[in-house]
PDB file with SEQRES, HELIX, SHEET and CRYST1 records, atoms N, CA, C and O in Angstrom:
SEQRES   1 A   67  UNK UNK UNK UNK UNK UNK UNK UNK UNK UNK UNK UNK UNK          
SEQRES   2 A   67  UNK UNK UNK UNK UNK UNK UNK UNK UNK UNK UNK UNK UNK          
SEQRES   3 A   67  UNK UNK UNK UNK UNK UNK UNK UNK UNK UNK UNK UNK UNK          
SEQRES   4 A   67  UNK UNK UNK UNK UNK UNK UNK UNK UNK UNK UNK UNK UNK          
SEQRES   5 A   67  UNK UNK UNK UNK UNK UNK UNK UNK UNK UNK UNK UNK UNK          
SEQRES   6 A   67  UNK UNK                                                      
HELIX    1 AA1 UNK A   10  UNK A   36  1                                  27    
HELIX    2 AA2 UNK A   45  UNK A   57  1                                  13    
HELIX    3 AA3 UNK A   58  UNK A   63  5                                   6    
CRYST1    1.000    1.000    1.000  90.00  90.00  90.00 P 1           1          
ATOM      1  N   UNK A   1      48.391 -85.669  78.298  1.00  0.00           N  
ATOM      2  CA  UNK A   1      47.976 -84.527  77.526  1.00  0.00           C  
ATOM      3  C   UNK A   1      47.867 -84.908  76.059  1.00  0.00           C  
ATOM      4  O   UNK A   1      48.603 -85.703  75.475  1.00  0.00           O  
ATOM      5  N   UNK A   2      46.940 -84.295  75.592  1.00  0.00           N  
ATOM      6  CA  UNK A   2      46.748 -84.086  73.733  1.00  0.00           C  
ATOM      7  C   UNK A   2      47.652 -83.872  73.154  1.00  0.00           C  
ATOM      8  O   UNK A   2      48.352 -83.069  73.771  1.00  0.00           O  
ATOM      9  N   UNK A   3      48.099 -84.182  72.171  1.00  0.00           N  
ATOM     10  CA  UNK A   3      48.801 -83.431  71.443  1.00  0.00           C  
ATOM     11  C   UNK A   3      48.328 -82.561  70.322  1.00  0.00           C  
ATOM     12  O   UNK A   3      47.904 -83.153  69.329  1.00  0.00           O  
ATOM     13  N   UNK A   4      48.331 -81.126  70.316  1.00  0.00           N  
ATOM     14  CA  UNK A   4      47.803 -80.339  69.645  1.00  0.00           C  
ATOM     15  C   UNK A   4      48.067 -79.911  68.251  1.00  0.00           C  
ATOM     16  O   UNK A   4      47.655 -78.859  67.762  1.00  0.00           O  
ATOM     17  N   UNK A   5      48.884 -80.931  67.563  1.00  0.00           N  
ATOM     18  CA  UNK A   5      49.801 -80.981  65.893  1.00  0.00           C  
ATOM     19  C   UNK A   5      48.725 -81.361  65.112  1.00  0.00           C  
ATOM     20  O   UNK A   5      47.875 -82.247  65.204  1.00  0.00           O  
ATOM     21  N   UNK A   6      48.946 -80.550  64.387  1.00  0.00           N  
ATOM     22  CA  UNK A   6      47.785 -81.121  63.353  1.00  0.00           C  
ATOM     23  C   UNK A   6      48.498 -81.583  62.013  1.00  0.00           C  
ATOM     24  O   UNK A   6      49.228 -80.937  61.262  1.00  0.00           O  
ATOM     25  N   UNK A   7      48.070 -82.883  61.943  1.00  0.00           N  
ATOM     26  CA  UNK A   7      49.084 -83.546  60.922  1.00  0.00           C  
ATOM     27  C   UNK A   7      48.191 -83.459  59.433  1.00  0.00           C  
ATOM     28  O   UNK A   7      47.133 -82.835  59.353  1.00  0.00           O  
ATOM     29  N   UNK A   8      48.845 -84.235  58.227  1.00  0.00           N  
ATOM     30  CA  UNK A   8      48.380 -84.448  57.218  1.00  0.00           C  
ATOM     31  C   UNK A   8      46.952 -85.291  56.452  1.00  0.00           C  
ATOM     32  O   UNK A   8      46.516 -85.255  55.302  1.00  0.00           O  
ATOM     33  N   UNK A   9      46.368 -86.257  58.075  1.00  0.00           N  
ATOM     34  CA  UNK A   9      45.327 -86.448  57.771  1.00  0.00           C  
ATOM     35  C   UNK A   9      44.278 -85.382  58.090  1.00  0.00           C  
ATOM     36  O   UNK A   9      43.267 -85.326  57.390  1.00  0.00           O  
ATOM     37  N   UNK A  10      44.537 -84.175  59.535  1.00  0.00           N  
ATOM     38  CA  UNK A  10      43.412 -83.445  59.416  1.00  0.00           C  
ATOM     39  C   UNK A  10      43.126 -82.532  58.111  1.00  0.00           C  
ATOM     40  O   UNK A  10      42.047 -82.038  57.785  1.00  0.00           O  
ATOM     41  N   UNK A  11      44.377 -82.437  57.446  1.00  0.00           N  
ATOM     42  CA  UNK A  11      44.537 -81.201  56.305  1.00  0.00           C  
ATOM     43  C   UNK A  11      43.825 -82.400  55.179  1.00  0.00           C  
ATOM     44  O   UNK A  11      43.384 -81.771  54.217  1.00  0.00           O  
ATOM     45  N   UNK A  12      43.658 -83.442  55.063  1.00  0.00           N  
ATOM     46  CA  UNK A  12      43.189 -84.483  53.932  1.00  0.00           C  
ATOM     47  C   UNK A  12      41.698 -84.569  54.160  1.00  0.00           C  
ATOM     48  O   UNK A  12      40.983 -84.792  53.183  1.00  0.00           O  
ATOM     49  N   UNK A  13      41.084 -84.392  55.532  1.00  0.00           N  
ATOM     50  CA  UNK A  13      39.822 -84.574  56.105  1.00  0.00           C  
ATOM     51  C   UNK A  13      38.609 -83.409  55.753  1.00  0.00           C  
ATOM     52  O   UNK A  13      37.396 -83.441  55.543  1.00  0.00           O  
ATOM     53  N   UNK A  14      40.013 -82.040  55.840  1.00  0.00           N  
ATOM     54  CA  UNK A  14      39.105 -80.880  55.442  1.00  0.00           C  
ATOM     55  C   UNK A  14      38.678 -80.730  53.779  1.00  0.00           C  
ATOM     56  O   UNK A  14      37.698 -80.281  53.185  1.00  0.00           O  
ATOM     57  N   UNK A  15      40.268 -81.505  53.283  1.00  0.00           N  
ATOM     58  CA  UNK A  15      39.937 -81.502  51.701  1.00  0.00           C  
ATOM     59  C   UNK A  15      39.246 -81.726  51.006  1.00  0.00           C  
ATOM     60  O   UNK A  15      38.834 -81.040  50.071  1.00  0.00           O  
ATOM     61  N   UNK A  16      38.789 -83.444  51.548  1.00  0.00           N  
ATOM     62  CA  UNK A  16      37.934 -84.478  51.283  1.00  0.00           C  
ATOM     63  C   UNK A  16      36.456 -83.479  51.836  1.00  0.00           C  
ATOM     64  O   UNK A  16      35.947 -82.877  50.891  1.00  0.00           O  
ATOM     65  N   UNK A  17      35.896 -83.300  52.924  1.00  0.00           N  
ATOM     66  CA  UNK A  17      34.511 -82.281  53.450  1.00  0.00           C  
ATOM     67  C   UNK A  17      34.544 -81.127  52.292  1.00  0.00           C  
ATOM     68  O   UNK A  17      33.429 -80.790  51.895  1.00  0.00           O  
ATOM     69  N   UNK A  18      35.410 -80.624  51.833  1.00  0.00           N  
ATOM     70  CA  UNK A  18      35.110 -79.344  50.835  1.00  0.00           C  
ATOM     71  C   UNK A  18      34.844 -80.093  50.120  1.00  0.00           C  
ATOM     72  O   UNK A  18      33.709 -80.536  50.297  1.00  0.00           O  
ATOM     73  N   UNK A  19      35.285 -80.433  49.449  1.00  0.00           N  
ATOM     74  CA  UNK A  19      34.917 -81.551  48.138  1.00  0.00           C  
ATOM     75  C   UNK A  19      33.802 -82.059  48.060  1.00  0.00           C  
ATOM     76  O   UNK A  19      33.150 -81.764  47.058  1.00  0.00           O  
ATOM     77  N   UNK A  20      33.137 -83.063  49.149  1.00  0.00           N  
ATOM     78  CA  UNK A  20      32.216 -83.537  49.199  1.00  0.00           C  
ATOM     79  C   UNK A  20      30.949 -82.844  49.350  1.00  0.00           C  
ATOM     80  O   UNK A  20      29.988 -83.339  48.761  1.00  0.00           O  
ATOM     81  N   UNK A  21      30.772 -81.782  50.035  1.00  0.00           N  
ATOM     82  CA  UNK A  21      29.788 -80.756  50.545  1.00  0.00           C  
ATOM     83  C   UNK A  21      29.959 -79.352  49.865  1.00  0.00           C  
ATOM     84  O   UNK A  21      29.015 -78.779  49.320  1.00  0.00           O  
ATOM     85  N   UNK A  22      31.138 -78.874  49.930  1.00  0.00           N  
ATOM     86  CA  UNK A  22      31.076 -77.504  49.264  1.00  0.00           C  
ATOM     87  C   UNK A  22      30.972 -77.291  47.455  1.00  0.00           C  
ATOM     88  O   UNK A  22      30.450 -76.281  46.983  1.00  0.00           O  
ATOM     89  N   UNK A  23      31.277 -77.876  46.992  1.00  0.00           N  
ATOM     90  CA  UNK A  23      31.162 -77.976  45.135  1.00  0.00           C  
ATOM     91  C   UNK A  23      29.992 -77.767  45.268  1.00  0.00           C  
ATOM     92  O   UNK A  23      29.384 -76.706  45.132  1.00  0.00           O  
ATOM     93  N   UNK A  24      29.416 -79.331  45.691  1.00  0.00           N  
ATOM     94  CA  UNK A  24      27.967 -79.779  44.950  1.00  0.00           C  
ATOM     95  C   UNK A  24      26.668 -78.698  45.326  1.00  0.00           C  
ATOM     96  O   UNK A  24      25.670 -78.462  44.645  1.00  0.00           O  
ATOM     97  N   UNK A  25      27.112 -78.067  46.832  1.00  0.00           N  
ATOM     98  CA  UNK A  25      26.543 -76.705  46.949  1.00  0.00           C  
ATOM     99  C   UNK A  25      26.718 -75.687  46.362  1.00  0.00           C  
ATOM    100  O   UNK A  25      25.930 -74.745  46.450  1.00  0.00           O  
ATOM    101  N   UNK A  26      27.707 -75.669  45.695  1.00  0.00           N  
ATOM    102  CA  UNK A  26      27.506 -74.140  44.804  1.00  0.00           C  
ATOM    103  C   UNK A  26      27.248 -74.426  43.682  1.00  0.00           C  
ATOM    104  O   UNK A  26      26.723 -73.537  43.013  1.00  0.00           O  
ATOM    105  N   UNK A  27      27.512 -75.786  43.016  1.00  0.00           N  
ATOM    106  CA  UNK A  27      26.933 -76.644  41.903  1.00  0.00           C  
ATOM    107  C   UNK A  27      25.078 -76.308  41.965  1.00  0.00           C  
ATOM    108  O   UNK A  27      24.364 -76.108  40.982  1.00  0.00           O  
ATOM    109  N   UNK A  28      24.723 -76.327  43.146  1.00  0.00           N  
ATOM    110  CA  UNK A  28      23.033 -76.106  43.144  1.00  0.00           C  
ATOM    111  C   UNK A  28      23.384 -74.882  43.268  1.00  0.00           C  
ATOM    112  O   UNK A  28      23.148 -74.749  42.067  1.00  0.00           O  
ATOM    113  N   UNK A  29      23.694 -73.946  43.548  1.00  0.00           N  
ATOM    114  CA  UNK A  29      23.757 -72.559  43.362  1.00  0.00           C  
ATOM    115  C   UNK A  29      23.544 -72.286  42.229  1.00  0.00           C  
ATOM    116  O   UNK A  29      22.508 -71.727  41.871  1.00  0.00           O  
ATOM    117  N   UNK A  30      24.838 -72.757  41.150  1.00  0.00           N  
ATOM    118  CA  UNK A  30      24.853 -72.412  40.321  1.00  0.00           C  
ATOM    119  C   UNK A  30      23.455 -72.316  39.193  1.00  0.00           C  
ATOM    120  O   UNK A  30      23.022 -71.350  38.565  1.00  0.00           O  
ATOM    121  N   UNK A  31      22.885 -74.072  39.267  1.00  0.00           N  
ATOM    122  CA  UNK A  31      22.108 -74.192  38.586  1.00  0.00           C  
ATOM    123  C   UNK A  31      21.126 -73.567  39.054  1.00  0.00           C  
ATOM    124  O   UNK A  31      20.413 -73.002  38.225  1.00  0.00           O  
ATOM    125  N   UNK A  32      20.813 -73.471  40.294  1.00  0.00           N  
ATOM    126  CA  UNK A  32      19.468 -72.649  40.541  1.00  0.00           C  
ATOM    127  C   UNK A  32      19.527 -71.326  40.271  1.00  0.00           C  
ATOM    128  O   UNK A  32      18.486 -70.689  40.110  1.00  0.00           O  
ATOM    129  N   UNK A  33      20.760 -70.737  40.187  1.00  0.00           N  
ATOM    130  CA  UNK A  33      20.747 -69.378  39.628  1.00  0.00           C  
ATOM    131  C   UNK A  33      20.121 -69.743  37.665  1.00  0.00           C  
ATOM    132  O   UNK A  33      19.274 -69.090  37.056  1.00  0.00           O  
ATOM    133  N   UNK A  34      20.671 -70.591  37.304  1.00  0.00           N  
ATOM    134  CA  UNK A  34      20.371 -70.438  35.931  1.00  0.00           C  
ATOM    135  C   UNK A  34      19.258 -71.180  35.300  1.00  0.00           C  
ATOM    136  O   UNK A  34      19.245 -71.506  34.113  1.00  0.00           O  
ATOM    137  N   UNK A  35      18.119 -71.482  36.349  1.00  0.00           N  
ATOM    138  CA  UNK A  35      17.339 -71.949  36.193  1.00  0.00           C  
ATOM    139  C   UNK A  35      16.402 -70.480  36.216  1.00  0.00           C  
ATOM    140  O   UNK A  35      15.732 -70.227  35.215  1.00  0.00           O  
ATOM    141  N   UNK A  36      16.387 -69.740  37.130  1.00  0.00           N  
ATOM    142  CA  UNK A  36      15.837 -68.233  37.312  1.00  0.00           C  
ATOM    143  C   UNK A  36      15.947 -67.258  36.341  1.00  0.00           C  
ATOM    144  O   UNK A  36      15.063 -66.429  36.127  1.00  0.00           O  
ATOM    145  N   UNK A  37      17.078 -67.326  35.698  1.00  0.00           N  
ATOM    146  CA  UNK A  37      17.248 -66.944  34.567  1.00  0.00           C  
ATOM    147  C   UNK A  37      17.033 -67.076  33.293  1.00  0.00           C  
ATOM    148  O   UNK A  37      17.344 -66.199  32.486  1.00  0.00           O  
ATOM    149  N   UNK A  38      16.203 -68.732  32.816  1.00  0.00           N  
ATOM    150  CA  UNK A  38      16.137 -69.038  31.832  1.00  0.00           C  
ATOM    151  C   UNK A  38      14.424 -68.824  32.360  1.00  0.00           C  
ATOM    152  O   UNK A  38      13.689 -68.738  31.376  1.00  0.00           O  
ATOM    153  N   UNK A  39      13.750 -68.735  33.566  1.00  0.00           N  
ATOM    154  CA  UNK A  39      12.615 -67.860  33.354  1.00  0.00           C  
ATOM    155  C   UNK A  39      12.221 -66.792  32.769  1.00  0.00           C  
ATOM    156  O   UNK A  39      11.082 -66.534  32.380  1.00  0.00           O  
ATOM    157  N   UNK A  40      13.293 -66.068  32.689  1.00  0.00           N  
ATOM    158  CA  UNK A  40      12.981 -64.417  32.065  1.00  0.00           C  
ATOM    159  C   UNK A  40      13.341 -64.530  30.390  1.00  0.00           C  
ATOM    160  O   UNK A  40      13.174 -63.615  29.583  1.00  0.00           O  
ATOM    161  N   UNK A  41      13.880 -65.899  30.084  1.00  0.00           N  
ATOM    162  CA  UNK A  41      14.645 -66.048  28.482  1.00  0.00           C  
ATOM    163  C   UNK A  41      15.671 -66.319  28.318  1.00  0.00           C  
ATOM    164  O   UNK A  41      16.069 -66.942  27.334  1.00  0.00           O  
ATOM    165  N   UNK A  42      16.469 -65.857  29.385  1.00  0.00           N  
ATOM    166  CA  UNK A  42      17.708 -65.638  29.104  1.00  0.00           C  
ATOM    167  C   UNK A  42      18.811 -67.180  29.496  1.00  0.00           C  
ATOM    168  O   UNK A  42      19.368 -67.232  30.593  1.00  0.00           O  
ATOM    169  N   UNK A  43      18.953 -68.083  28.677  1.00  0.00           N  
ATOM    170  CA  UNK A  43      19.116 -69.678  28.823  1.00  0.00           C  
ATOM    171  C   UNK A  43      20.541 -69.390  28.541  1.00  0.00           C  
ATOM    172  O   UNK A  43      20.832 -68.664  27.591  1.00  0.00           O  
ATOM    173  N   UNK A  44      21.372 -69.867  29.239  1.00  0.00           N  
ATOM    174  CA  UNK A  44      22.789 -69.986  29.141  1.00  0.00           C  
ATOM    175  C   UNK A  44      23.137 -71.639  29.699  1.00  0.00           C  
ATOM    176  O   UNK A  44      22.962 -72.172  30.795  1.00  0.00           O  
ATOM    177  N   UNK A  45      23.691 -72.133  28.436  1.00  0.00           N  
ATOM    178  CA  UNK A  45      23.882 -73.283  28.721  1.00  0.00           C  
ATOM    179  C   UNK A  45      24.885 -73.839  29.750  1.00  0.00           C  
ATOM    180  O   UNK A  45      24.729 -74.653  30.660  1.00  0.00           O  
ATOM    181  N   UNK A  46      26.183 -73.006  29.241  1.00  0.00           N  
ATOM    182  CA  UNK A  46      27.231 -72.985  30.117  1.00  0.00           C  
ATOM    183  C   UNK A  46      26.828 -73.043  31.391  1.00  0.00           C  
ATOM    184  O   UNK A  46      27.371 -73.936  32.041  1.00  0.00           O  
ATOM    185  N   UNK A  47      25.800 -72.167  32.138  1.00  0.00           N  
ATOM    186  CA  UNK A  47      25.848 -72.413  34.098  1.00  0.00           C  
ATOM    187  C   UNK A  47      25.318 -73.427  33.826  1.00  0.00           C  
ATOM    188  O   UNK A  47      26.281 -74.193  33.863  1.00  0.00           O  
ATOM    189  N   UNK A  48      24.320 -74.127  33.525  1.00  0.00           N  
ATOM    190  CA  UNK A  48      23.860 -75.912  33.916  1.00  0.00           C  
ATOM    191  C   UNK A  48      24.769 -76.730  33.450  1.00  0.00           C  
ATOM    192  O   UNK A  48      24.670 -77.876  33.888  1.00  0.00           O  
ATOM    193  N   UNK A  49      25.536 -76.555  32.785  1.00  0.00           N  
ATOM    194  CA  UNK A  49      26.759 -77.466  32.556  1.00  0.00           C  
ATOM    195  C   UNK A  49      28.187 -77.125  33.760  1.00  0.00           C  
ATOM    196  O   UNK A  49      28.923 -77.954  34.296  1.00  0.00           O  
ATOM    197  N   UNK A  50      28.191 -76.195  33.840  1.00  0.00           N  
ATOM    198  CA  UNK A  50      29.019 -75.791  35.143  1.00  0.00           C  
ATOM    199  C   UNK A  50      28.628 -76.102  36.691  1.00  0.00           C  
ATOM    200  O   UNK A  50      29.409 -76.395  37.597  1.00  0.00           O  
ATOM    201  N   UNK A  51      27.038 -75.944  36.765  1.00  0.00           N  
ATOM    202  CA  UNK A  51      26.312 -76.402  38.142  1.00  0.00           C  
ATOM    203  C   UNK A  51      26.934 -78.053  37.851  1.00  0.00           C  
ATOM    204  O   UNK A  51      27.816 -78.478  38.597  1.00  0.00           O  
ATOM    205  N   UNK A  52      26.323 -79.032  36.569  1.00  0.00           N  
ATOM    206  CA  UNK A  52      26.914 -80.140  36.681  1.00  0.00           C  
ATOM    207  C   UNK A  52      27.497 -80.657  36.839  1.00  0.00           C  
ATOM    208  O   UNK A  52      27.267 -81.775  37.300  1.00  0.00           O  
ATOM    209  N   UNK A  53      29.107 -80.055  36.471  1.00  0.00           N  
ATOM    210  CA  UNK A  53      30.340 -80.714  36.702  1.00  0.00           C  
ATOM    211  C   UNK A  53      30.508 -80.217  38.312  1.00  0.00           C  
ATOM    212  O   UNK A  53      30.850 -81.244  38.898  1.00  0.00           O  
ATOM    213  N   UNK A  54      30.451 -79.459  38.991  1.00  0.00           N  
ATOM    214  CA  UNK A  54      30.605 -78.980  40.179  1.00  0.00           C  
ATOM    215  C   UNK A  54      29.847 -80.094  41.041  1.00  0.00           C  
ATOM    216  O   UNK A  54      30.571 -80.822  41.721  1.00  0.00           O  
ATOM    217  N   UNK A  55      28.649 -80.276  41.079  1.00  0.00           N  
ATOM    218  CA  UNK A  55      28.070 -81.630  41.363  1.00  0.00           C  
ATOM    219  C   UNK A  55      28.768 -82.590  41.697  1.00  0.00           C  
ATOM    220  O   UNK A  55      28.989 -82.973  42.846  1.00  0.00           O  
ATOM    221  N   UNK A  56      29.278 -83.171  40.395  1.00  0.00           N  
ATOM    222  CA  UNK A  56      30.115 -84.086  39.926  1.00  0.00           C  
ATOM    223  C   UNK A  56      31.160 -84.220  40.798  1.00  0.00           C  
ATOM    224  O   UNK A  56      31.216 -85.182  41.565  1.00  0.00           O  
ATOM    225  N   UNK A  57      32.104 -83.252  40.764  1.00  0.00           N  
ATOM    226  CA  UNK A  57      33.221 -82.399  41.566  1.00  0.00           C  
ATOM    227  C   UNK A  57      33.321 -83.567  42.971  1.00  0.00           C  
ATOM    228  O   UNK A  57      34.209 -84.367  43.268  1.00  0.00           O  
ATOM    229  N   UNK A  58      32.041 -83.257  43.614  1.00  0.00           N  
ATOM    230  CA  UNK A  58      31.741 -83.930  44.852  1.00  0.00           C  
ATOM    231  C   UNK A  58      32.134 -85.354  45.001  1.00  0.00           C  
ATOM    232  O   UNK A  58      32.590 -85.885  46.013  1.00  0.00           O  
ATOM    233  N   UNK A  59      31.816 -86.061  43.490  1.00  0.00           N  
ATOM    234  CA  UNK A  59      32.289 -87.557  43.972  1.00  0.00           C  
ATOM    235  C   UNK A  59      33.759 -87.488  43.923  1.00  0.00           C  
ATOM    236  O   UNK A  59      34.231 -88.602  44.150  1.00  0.00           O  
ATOM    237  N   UNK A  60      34.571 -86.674  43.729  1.00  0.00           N  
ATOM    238  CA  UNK A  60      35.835 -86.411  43.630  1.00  0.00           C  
ATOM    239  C   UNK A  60      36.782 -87.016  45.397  1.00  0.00           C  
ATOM    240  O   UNK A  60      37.775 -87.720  45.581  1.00  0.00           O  
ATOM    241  N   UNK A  61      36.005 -86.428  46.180  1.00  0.00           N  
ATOM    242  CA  UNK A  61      36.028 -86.465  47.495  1.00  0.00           C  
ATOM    243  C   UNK A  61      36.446 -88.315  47.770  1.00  0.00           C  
ATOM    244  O   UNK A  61      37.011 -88.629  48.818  1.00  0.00           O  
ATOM    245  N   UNK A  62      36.099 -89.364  46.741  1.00  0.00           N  
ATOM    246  CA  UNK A  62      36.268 -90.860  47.044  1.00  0.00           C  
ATOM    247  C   UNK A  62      37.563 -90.713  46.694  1.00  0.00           C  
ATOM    248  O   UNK A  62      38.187 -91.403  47.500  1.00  0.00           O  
ATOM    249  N   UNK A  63      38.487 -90.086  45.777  1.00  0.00           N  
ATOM    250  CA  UNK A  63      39.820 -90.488  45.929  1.00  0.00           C  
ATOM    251  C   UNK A  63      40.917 -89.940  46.921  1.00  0.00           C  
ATOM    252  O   UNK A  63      42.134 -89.983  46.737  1.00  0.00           O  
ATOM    253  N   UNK A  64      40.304 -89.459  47.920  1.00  0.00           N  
ATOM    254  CA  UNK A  64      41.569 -88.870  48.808  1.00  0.00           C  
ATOM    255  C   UNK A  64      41.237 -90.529  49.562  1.00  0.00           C  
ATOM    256  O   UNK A  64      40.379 -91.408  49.482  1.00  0.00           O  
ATOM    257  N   UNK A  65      42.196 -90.327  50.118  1.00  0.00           N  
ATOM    258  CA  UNK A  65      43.081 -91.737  50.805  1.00  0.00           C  
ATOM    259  C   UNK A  65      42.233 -91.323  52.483  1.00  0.00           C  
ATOM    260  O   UNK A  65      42.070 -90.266  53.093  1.00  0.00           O  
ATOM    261  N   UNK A  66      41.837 -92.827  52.767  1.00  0.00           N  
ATOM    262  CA  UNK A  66      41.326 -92.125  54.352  1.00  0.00           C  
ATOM    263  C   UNK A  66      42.250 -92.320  55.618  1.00  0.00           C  
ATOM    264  O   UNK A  66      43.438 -92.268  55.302  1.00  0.00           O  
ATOM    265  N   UNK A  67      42.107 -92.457  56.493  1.00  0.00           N  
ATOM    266  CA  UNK A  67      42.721 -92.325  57.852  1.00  0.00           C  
ATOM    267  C   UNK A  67      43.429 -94.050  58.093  1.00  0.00           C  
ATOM    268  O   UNK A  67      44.028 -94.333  59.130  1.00  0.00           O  
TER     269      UNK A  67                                                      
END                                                                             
């Protein structure tokens, strides 16, 4: 039988997948929201600098330790 424990690498695996995939997606969220917005005038620097680092965020995901 399996053993059904879920140890400290699955909790490191999910960390590392958010990291890698979820930032840099809301990182394009972000900026694509403030790309729509600087259509109408309204340019806020802060969200493309926030979409960026969120981006960024993603290579974050190389320092968790792997299996």
């Amino acid at each position: 039988m399996a053993s059904t424990e879920t140890g400290p690498w699955t909790a490191l695996l999910v960390i590392k997948l958010v990291l890698r995939f979820g930032l840099p997606l809301i990182g394009l969220f972000v900026i694509g929201r403030a790309i729509v917005h600087s259509i109408g005038g309204d340019i806020q620097h802060w969200q493309f600098a926030l979409g960026a680092l969120l981006i960024l965020a993603g290579f974050v995901s190389k320092l968790v330790p792997r299996r």
